[in-house]
N, C-alpha and C positions, 0 to 999 in steps of 0.2 A: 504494500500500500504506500503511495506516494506520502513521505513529510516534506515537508518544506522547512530549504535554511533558513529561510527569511520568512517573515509575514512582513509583508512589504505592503502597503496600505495604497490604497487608489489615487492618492499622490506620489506615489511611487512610476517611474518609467516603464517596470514589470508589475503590477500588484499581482498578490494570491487572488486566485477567482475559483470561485465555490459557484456550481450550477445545480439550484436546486431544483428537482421536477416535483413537481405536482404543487399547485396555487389555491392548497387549500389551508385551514388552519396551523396543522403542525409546518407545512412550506414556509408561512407567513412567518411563526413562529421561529425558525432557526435562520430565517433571514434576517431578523432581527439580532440575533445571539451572533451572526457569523459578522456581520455589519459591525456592533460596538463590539470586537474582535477586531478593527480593522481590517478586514476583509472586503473585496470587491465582489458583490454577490450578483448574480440573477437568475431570475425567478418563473421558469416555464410550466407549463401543463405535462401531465402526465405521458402522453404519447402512447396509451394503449390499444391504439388499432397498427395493422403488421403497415399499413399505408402510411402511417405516420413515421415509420421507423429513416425511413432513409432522409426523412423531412430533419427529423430530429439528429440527425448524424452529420446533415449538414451545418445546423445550429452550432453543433461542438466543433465542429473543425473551424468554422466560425470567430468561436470564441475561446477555443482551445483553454478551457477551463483548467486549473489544475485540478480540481477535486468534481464527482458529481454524487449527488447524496439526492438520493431519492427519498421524498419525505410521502409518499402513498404506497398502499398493496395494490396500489392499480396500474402503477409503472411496470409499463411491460417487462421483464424479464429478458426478453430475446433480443432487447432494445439495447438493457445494460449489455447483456454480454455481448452485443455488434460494438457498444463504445469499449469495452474493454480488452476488447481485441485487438481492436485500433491503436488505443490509451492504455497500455499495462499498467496496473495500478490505482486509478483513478477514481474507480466505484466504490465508494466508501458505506459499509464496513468492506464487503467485497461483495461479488456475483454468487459466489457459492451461498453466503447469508441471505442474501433477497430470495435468490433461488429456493430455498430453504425453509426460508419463512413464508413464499407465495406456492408451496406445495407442500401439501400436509402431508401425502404419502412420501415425497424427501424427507420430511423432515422427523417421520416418525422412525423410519429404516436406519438416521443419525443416530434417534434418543433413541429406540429399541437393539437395534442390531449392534453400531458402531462402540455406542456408550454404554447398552444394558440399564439402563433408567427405568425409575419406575413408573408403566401410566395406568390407568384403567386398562381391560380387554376392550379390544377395537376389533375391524373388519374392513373390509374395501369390497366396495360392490359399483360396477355399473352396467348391471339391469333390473328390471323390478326384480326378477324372480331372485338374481341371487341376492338383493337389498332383502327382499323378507327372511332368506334362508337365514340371513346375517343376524336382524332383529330376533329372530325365533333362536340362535345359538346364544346370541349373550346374553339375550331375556329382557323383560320389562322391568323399572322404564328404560331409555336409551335414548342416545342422544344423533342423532346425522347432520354431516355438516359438508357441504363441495371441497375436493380435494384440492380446489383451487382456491384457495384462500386472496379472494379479492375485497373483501371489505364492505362486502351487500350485505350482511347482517341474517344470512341466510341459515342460521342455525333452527333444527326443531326438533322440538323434547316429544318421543313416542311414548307415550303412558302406558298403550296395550297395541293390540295386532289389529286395531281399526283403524289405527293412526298411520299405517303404513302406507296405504294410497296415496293417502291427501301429503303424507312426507315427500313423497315421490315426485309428487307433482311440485308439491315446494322447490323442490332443489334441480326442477327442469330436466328430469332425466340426465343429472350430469352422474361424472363417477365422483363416490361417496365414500366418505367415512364414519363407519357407526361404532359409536365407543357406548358399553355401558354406562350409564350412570352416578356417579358417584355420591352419595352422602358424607358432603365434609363439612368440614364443623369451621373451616374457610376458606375463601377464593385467595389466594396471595398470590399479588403481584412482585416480585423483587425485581430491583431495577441495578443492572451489572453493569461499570463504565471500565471498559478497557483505555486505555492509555500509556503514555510512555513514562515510567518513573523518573524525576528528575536526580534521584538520588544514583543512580546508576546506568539510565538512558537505558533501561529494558521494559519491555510488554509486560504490564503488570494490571490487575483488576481491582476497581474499589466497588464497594458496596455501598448503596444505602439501605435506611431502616425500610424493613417490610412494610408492605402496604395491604391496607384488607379492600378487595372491592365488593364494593354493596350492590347485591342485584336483587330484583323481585319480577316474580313470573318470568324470567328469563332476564330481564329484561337490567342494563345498568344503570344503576341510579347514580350513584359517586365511588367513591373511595375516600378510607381516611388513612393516614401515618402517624405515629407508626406503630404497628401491630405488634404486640408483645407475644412470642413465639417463646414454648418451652424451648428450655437451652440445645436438647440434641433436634429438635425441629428445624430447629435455625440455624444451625449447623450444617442439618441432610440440604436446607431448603439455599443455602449459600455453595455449599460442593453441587448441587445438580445446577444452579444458575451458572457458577462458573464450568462447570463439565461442559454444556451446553454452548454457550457461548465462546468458550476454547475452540470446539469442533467447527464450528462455520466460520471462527475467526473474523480479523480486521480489528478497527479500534471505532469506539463509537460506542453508545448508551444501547445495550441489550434488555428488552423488555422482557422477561420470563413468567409467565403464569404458572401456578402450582394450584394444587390442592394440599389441603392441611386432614388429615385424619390422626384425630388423637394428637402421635406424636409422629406420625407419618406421612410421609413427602411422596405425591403425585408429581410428576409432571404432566403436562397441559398442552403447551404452546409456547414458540417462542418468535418477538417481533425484533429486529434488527435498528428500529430505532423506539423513537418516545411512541405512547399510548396514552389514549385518553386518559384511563384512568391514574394518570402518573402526573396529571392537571394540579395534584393536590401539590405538588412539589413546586408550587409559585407560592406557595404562603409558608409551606412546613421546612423547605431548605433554605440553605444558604445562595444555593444556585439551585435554578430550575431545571427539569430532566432536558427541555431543548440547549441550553445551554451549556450543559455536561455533555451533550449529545458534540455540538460545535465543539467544545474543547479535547474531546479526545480523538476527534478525526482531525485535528491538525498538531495533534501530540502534546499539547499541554499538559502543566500539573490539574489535578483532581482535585477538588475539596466537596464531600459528599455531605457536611457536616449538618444534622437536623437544628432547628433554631428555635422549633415550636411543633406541638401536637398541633394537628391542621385537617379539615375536611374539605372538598368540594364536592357539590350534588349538581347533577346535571337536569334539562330542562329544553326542549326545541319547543314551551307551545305556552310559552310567554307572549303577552304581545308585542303585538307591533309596536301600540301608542300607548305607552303610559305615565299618566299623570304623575308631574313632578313631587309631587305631598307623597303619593306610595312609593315612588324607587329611593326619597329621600327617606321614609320608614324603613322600609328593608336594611338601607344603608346603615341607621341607627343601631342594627345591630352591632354590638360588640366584636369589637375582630377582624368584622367581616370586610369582604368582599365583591363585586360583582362583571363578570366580564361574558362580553359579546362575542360570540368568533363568528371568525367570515363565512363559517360554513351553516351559518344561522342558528345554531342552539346557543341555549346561555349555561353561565358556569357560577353557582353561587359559593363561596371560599367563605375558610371564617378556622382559624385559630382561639384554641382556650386550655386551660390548665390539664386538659385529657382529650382523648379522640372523641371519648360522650358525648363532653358538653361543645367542641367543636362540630359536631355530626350534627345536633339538635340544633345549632347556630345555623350551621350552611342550610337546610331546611327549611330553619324558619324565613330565609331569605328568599328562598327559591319560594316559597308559600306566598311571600309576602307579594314577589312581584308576580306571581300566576293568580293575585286576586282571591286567596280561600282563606 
């Protein structure tokens, strides 16, 4: 992966130039992180059809970016690895992590085969008949989700064997993967930043504090930090983020999902940059996860350090218009916070002496401005 001697600023004769794809919230966000970095950034679309591909290769030659950091799962894949063909090194974290992360059957043959991790029972099916043989092996409930991992939200929970049709049809006849079900006692998120040590200029991984994400009927409401994990949980739950993350390599902010059983570590999923749910890390750290994300894809040091128990709750069905007396309410609360992204949902924040009483704040935000 390309470092660079210099970060040579846009008043520079050469500046560093970071090409980020995809102009959606996390894009905006690390244009902004890569920007007060002194970096020369910009900011294109994702280029997910094979037509777009030679469009977008002429962009980079172009503008012969030194770095290109794909901030969506909907950046084609076959796009990166045309630039990085081209550009040895320049797909930050690398092609094999996007690749990886944008295919769950890659990425489970990594965590199963390669690493031996532990996930729920899974299956791969693409046709109905062998998607029910599958649901009828691991049993009810179960979960099927497209082995292409693009970011449609295309997950569905099968309760019993009536639900198989209409799953089916959910996920468009594509090839699948159905995992049974888990009952954990939590969703953690842990967020792994690779980087360069300044104590010895080698590849080394920082952590921050576990994350719990809040979901209801499937569905994600926020997350708060940071989640107190008994000591050998947090332990399994930091060796399988770093196992993981090691194997697809590069440097950059590794998003990991786990399950929490007891004191037992699932593995889930893994994203190659920030995740929504990693939002809560603009109130609870020192630096936010896009931030950490910018500094370790151009080698800097690390500082992971927490500064406050912190929640945000998420929300797309705010209004449009609202009266300045309610958003100045909500704002009243303690702590809190309130932020817009470009991609139209809102993010209600809110710091307090525990994740409790920070959870109950960002809530009552998100409450306040959704008028209940």
């Amino acid at each position: 992966m390309f470092t660079p001697a210099f970060i040579s600023t846009p008043a520079s004769s050469d500046p560093t130039k970071v090409l980020i794809l995809g102009a959606c919230e996390l894009g905006h966000n690390l244009a902004r992180a890569f920007s007060g970095l002194g970096v020369e950034v910009e900011l294109l679309g994702e280029a997910t059809l094979p037509q777009e591909h030679e469009h977008l290769l002429e962009i980079v030659r172009e503008i012969r970016p030194d770095i290109v950091v794909p901030a969506s799962d909907r950046v084609s894949v076959a796009a990166l690895q045309r630039i990085e063909a081209e550009y040895p090194g320049s797909v930050a974290p690398s092609s094999r992590a996007i690749e990886a992360a944008y295919n769950r059957e890659v990425m489970r043959s990594i965590a199963c085969e390669e690493l031996g991790l532990p996930t729920s029972k899974f299956a791969f099916a693409d046709t109905l008949e062998a998607f029910a043989q599958a649901t009828e092996d691991l049993g009810f409930p179960c979960v099927a989700k497209p082995v292409e991992n693009t970011g449609g939200g295309t997950t569905f929970v099968l309760r019993d064997q009536r639900d198989v049709g209409a799953a089916w049809k959910h996920l468009k006849g594509q090839r699948a993967i159905i995992e049974r079900f888990v009952e954990f006692d939590a969703a953690v998120l842990m967020l792994a930043i690779r980087s360069i040590n300044p104590a010895d200029g080698k590849l080394a991984t920082w952590f921050c504090e576990p994350i719990a994400q809040q979901h209801e009927h499937g569905e994600l409401l926020g997350s708060v930090q940071p989640l107190h994990l008994p000591e050998r949980a947090l332990d399994n739950a930091r060796s399988v983020t770093a196992r993981i993350s090691n194997a697809i390599g590069g440097r950059g902010l590794f998003a990991v999902e786990l399950f929490l059983v007891g004191e037992d570590i699932y593995f889930s999923g893994v994203s190659p940059r920030p995740m929504p749910s990693g939002t809560v890390t603009r109130v609870s750290q020192r630096f936010s996860q896009s931030e950490l994300h910018a500094r370790a894809i151009l080698g800097l040091p690390i500082d992971a350090t927490l500064i406050s128990p912190g929640a945000c709750a998420f929300s797309s069905h705010v209004p449009a218009d609202i009266p300045r007396e309610q958003f100045a309410q909500a704002l009243s609360t303690p702590e809190s916070d309130i932020h817009f992204s470009t991609d139209g949902g809102t993010v209600a924040m809110a710091t307090a002496d525990d994740i409790h009483q920070a959870w109950e704040r960002a809530i009552k935000v998100r409450e306040i401005l959704l008028n209940h």
